[in-house]
C-alpha positions as CSV (number, residue, x, y, z in Angstrom):
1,X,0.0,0.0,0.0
2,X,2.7,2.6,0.8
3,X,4.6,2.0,-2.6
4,X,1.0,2.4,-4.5
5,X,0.3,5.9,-2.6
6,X,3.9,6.9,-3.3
7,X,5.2,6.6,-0.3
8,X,7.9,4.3,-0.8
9,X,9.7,3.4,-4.3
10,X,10.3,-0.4,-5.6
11,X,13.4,-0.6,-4.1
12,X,12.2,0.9,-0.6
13,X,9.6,-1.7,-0.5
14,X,11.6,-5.1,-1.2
15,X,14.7,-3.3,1.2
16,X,11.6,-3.4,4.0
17,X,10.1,-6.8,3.4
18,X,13.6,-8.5,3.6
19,X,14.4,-6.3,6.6
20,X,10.7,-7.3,8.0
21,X,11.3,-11.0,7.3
22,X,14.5,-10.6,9.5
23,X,12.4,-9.5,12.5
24,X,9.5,-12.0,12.2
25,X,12.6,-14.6,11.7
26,X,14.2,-13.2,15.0
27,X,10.5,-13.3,16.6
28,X,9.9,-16.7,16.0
29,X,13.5,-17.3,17.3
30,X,13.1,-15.9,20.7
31,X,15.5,-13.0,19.6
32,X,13.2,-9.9,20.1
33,X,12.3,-8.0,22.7
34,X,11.0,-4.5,23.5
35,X,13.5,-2.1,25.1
36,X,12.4,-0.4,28.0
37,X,11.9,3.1,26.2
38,X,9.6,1.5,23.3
39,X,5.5,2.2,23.9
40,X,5.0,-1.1,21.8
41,X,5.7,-4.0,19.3
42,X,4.9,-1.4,16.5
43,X,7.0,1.0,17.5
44,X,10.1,-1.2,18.7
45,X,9.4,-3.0,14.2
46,X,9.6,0.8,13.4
47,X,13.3,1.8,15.3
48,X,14.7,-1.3,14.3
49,X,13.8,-0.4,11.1
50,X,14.9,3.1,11.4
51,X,18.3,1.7,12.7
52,X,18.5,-0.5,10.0
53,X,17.5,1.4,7.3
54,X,17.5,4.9,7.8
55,X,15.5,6.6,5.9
56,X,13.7,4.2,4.3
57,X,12.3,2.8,7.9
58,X,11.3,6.3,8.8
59,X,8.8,6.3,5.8
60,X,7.2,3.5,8.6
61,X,6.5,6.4,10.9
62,X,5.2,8.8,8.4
63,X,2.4,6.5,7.4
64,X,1.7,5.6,11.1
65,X,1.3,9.8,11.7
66,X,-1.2,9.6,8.6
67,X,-3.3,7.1,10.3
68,X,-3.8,8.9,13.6
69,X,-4.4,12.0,11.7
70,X,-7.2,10.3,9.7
71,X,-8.4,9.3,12.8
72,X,-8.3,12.3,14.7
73,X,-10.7,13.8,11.9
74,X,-13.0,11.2,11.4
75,X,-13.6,11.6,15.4
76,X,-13.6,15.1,15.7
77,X,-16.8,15.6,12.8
78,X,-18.2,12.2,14.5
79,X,-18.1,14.3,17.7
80,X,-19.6,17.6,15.9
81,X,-22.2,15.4,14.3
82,X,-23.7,14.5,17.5
């Protein structure tokens, strides 16, 4: 979805899923965990990724900010609608 929104380019899309695959591999290992800073599994996937990746896995994080944005509107007219 973020490649077909332009978001992310080809290449930026197969570097994440290999670099995805890595952290569901080291999941299903045993070898994750959060650290102690990180809110949740979502955002420890996005700073690995961000570590790993730079740029690229901060695209993560933009599309995670359009989300809550979306959903900050759709509940402030559901609230004005009432």
């Amino acid at each position: 979805m973020l490649e077909s929104v332009g978001l992310l380019t080809k290449e930026d899309l197969e570097v994440l899923k290999i670099e995805l695959k890595k952290i569901y591999q080291n999941i299903q290992e045993g070898n994750f965990s959060l650290q102690d800073n990180v809110e949740d599994i979502h955002s420890q996937v996005e700073l690995i990724l961000t570590e790993r990746l730079g740029d690229v896995g901060k695209k993560i994080h933009q599309r995670k900010k359009q989300k809550r944005s979306s959903f900050s509107r759709c509940k402030i007219i559901s609230t004005q609608r009432n």
